[in-house]
C-alpha positions as CSV (number, residue, x, y, z in Angstrom):
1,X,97.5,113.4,92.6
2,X,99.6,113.5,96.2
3,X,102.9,115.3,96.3
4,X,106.2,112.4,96.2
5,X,106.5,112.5,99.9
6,X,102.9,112.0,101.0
7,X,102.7,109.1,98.2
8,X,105.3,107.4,100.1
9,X,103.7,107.8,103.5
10,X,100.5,106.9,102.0
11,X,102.7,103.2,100.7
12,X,104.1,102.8,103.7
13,X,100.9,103.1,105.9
14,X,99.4,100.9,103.7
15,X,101.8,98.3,103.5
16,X,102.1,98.4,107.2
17,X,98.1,97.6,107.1
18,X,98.1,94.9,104.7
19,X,101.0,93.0,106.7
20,X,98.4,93.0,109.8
21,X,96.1,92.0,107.4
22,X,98.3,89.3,105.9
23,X,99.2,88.0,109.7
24,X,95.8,87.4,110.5
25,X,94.7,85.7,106.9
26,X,97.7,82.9,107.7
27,X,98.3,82.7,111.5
28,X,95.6,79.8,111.6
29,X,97.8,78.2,109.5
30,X,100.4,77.9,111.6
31,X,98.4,76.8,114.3
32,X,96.1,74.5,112.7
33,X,97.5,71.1,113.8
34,X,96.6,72.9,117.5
35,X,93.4,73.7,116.9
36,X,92.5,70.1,115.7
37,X,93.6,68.8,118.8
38,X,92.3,71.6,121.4
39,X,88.8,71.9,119.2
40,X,89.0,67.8,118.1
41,X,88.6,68.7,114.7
42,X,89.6,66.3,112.1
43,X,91.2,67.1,108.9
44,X,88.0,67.7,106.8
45,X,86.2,69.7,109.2
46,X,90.0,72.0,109.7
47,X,89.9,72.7,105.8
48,X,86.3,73.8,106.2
49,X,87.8,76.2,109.1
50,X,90.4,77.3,106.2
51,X,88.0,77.5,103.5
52,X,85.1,79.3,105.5
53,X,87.2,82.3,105.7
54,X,87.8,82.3,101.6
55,X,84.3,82.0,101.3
56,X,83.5,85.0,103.0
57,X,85.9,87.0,101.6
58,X,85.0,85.5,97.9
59,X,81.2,86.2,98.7
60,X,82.1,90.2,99.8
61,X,84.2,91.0,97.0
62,X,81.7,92.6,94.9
63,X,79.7,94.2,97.7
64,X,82.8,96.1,98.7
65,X,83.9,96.9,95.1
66,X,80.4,98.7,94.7
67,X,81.0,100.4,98.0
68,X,84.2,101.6,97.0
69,X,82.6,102.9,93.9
70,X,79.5,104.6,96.1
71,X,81.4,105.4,99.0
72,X,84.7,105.8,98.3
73,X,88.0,103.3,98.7
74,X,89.7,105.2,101.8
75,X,85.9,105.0,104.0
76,X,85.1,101.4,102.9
77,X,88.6,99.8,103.2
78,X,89.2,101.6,106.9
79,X,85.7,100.1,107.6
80,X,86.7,96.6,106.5
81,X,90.0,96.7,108.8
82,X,88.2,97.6,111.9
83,X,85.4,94.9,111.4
84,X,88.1,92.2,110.5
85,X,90.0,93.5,113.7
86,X,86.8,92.6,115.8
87,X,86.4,88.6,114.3
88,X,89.6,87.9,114.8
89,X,89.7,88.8,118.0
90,X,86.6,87.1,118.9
91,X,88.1,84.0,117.0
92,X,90.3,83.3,120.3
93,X,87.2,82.5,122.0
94,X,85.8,80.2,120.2
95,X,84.6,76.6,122.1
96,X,83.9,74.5,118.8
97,X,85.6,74.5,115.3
98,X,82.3,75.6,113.9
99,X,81.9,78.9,115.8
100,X,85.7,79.2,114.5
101,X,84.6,78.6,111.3
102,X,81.8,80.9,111.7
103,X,84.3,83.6,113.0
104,X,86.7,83.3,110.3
105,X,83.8,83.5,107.4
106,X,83.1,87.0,109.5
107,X,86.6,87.6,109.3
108,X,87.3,87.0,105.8
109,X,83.7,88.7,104.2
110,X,85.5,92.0,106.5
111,X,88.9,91.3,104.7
112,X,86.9,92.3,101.5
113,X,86.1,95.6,102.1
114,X,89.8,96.3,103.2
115,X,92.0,94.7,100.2
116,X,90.4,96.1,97.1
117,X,89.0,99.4,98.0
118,X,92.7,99.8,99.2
119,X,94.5,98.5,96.3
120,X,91.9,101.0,94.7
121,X,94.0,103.7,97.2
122,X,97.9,102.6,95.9
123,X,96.5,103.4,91.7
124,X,95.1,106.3,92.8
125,X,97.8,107.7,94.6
126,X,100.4,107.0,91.8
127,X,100.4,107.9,88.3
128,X,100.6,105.7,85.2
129,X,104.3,104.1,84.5
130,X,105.2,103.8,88.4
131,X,102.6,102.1,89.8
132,X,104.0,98.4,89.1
133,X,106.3,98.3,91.8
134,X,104.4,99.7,94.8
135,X,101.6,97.4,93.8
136,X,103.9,94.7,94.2
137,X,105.1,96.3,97.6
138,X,101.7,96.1,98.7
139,X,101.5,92.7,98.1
140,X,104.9,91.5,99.8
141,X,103.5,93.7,102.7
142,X,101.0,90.9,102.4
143,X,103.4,88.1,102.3
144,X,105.6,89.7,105.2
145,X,102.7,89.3,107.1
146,X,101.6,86.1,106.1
147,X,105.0,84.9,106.4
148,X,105.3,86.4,110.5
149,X,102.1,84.9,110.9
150,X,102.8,81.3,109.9
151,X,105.9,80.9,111.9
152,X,105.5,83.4,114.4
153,X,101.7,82.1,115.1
154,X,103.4,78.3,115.1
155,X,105.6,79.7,117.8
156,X,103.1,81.7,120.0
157,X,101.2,78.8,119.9
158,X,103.7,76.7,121.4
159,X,104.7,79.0,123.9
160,X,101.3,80.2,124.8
161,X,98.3,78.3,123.0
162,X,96.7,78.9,119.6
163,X,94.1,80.8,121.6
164,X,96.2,83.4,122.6
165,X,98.3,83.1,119.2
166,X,95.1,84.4,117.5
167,X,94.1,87.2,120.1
168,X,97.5,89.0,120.1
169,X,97.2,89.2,115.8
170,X,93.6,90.1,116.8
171,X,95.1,93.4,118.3
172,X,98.0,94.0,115.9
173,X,95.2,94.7,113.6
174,X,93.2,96.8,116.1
175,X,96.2,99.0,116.0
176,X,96.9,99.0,112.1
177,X,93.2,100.1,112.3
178,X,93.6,102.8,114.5
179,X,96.9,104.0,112.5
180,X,95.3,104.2,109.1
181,X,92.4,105.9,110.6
182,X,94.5,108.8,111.5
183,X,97.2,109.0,109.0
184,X,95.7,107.8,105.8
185,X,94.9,110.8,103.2
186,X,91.9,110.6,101.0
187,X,92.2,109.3,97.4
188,X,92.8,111.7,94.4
189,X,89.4,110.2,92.8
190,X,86.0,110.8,94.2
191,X,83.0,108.3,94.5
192,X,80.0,108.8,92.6
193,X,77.2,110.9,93.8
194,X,74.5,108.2,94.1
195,X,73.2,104.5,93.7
196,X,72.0,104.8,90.6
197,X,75.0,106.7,89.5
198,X,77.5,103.8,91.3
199,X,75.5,100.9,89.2
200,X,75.9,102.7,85.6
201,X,79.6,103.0,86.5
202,X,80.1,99.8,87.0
203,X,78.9,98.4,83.9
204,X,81.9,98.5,81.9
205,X,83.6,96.7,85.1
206,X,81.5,94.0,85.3
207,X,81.1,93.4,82.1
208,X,84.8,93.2,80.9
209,X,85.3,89.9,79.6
210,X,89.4,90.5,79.9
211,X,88.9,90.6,84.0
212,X,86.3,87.2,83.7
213,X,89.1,85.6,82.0
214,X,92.1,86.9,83.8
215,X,89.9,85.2,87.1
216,X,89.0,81.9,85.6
217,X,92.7,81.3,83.9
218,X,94.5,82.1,87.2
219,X,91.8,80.6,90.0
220,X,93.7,77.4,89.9
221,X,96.8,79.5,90.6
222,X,95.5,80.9,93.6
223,X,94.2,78.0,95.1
224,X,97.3,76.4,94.3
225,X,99.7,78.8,96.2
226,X,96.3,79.0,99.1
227,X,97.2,75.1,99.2
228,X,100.7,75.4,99.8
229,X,100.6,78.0,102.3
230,X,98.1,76.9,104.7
231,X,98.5,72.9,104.3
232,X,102.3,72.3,104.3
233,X,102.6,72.3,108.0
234,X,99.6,69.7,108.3
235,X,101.0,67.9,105.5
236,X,104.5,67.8,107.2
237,X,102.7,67.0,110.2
238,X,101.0,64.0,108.9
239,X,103.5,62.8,106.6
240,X,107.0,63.9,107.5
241,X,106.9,64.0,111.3
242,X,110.3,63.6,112.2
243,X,110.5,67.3,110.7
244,X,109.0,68.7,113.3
245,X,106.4,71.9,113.8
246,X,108.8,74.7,113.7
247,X,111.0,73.0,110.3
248,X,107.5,73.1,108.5
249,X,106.4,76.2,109.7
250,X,109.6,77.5,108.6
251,X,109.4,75.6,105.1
252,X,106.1,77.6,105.4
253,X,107.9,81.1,105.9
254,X,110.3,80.5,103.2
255,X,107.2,80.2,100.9
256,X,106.1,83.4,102.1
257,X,109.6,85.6,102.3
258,X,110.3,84.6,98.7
259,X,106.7,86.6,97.7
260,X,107.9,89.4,99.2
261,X,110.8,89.4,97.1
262,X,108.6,88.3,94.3
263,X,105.9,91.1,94.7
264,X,108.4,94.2,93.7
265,X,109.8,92.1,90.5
266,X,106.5,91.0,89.5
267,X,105.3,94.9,89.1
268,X,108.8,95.8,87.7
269,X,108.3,93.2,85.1
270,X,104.6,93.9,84.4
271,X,105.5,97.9,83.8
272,X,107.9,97.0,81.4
273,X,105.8,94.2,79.2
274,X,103.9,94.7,76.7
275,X,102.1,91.8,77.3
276,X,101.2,90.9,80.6
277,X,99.3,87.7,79.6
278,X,102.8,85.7,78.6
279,X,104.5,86.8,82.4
280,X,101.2,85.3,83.9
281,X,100.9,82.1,81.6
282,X,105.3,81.1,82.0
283,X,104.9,81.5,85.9
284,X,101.6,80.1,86.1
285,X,103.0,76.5,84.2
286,X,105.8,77.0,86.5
287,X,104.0,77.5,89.8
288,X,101.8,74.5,89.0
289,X,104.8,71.7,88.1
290,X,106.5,73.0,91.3
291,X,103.0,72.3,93.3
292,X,102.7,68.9,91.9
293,X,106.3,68.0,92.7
294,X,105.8,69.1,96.5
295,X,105.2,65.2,98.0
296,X,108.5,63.7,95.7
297,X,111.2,65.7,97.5
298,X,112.8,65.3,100.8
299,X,113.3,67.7,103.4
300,X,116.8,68.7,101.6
301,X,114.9,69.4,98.0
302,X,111.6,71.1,99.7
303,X,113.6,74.5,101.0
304,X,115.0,75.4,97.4
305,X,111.4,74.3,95.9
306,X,109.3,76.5,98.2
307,X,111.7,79.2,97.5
308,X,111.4,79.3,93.9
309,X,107.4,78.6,94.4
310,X,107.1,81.7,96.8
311,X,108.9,84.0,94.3
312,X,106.8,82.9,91.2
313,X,103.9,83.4,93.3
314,X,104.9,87.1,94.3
315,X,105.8,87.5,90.8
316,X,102.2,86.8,89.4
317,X,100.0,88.1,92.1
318,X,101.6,91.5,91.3
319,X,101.4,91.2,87.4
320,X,97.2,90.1,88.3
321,X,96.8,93.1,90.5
322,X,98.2,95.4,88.4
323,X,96.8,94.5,84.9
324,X,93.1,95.8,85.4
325,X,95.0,99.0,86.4
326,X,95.6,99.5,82.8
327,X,92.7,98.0,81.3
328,X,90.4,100.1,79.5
329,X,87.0,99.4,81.3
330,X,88.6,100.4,84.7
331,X,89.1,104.1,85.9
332,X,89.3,106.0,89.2
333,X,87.0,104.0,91.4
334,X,86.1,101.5,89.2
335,X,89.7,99.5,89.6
336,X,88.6,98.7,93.2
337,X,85.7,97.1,91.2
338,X,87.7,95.2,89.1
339,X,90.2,93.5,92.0
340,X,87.2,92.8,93.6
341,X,85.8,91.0,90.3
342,X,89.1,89.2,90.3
343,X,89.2,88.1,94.0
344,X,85.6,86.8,94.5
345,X,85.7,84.4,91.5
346,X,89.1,83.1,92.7
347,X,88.6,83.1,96.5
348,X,85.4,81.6,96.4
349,X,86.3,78.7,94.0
350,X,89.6,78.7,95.7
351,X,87.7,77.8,99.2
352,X,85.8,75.4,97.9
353,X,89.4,73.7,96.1
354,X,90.8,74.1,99.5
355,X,87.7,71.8,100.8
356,X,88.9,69.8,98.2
357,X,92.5,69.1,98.9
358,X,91.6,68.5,102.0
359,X,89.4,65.7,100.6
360,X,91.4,64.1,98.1
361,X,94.0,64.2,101.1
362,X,91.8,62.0,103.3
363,X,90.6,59.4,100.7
364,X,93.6,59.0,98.6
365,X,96.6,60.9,100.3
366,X,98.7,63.6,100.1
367,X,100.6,62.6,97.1
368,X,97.2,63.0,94.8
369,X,96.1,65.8,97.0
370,X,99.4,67.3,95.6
371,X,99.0,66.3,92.2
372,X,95.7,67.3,92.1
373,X,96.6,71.0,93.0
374,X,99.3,71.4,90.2
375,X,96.8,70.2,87.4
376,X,94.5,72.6,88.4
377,X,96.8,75.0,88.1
378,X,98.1,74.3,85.0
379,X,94.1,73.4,83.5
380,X,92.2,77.3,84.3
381,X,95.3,78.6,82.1
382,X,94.3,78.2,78.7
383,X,91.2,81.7,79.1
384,X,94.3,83.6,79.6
385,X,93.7,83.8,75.3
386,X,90.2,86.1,76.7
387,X,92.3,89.0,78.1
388,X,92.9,91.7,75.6
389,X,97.1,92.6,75.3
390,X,97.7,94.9,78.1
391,X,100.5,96.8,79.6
392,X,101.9,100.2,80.5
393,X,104.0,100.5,77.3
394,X,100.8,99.0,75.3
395,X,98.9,101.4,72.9
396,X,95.7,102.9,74.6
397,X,97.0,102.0,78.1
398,X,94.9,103.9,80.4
399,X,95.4,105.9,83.8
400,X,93.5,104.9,87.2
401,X,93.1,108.4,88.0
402,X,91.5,109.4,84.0
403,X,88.2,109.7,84.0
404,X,86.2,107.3,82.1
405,X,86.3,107.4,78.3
406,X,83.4,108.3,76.4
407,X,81.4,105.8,74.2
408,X,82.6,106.1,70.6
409,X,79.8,108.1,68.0
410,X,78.1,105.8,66.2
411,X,78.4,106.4,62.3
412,X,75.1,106.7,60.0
413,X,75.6,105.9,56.3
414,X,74.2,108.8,54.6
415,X,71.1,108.1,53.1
């Protein structure tokens, strides 16, 4: 385990990272409207743009979780950060919407080797009982990025075309890259010694049924808060247009600021329960009646709902991350394995609900499109009753860092 002061450099490096990272998952979204026009892409084919960079980070998820497991999380997530660095940069070149959409799939399977191998890095760098709020700092480094991204990337794309919008958070990442290459120490936990070795480890991971559940019962969540992060500023656009670009971009921001403020409460909350499930199932009925109410309110009613919506959403993606941190089937390396578990069931249906909205959106409006994101929400809900009572103050809660526990004798009768 790293002394106090390198843990906090080790946060803060990585927090920088995952807000380039964040910037570059959400500055299309602030541009989108552009692209449409400049690439004369319609609404359909821009959702595939969004979704085709879901679906390669959904389909990655577990490839990177066994590299993390084989390889280690500091190697794999440095080598998903410089890859991303490269398709995003290559994005601003793109002549059609489906060599974007190409470029953004390349983008997003890269993303995957960088989020949970590094999530992986933040439980191994802090003990048991403290972890909750840097994971949740790790994820508002997300949202601050995500948040810059959307309303700076609206801006820079007024001021100097989406092309260029996308190049210059191309090389913000180039140098977030470079950064954690140099500064970042290696993990307290060390990768298994071979393939074979890697595979039998990660039975226990794949095989949880708690982390299956945990990412059926919240994909609807996730696609949900995907939805209203990347679609209000078309939906504004199309709908509301006397709001104007910049109001929904900041609308959009707002979302995205309150997660940051949501991330640290979520993991203070989550250390302190003793039952995680219940935190994820009140904000996950909140998060989708606030979705489904998103096409009733005006402009005046919309800033105090995206507020409360981003902060519930900050508030849950830190209590998701930080449950399989505690689970039993997860140690050392193997909680890379488990995020990545998590993220590739509910990124890759998420990109295909984001197809969706887009859908509904064209045949029957935004209203239903609306609607239709807050039920799914609310339906995946009910397998939260699979995940086995978990928290730090729990009995049996495990470390990341222990090593894994050893199969229980079996007991003969005597004969």
């Amino acid at each position: 385990m790293l002394e106090a002061p390198a843990r906090r450099r080790a946060a803060g490096m990585l927090l920088a990272a995952r807000a380039a990272y964040g910037f570059n998952w959400y500055n299309v979204g602030g541009v989108l409207p552009l692209i449409g026009t400049g690439l004369h892409a319609s609404t359909v084919e821009l959702g595939i743009v969004l979704g085709a960079f879901l679906l390669g980070a959904g389909a990655m998820q577990l490839p990177a979780g066994f590299s993390a497991m084989r390889f280690g999380n500091r190697g794999v997530s440095l080598f998903g950060l410089s890859a991303m660095s490269i398709f995003t940069v290559a994005s601003a070149f793109s002549p059609s919407w489906t060599v974007l959409a190409a470029l953004r799939f390349g983008a997003g399977a890269s993303a995957a080797f960088f989020f949970a191998p590094a999530l992986g890095l933040v439980a191994s760098y802090f003990p048991s009982g403290s972890r909750g709020p840097i994971v949740g700092l790790y994820n508002s480094g997300f949202s601050l990025g995500a948040g810059i991204g959307i309303f700076g990337g609206a801006l820079l794309g007024d001021a100097v075309g989406w092309r260029s919008s996308l190049g210059l958070g191309g090389l913000l990442l180039v140098l977030a890259t470079i950064a954690c290459i140099a500064l970042l120490p290696k993990a307290a936990t060390l990768p298994v010694s071979g393939r074979r070795d890697a595979w039998t480890a990660s039975r226990p991971v794949v095989r949880s049924r708690s982390l299956w559940c945990l990412a059926i019962a919240l994909t609807g969540f996730w696609a949900a808060a995907y939805i209203a992060a990347q679609y209000f500023v078309n939906y504004s656009n199309a709908v509301h247009p006397t709001w104007g670009l910049e109001v929904a971009a900041g609308v959009t921001t707002l979302l995205i600021a309150a997660q940051i403020l949501g991330g640290p409460a979520g993991g203070w909350i989550g250390e302190r329960a003793r039952d995680m499930r219940r935190v994820l199932l009140g904000g996950g009925l909140a998060c989708g009646l606030l979705t489904a109410a998103i096409p009733f309110l005006p402009l005046s009613g919309i800033w105090p709902l995206m507020a409360v919506l981003g902060f519930v959403i900050g508030v849950l993606f830190a209590v998701q991350y930080l449950l399989p941190t505690y689970l039993a089937s997860t140690h050392g390396e193997g909680v890379a394995l488990s995020i990545a578990l998590l993220n590739s069931v509910q990124i890759f249906v998420g990109s295909g609900l984001a197809v969706a909205f887009a859908i509904v959106a064209s045949a029957s409006g935004y209203t239903v499109a609306w609607l239709f994101a807050g039920a799914v929400t609310i339906a995946t809900l009910p397998f939260l009753v699979g995940v086995e009572r978990r928290g730090p103050s729990a009995p049996g809660a495990p470390s990341a860092t222990e090593p894994p526990r050893p199969p229980p004798t079996p007991r003969h009768r005597p004969e």
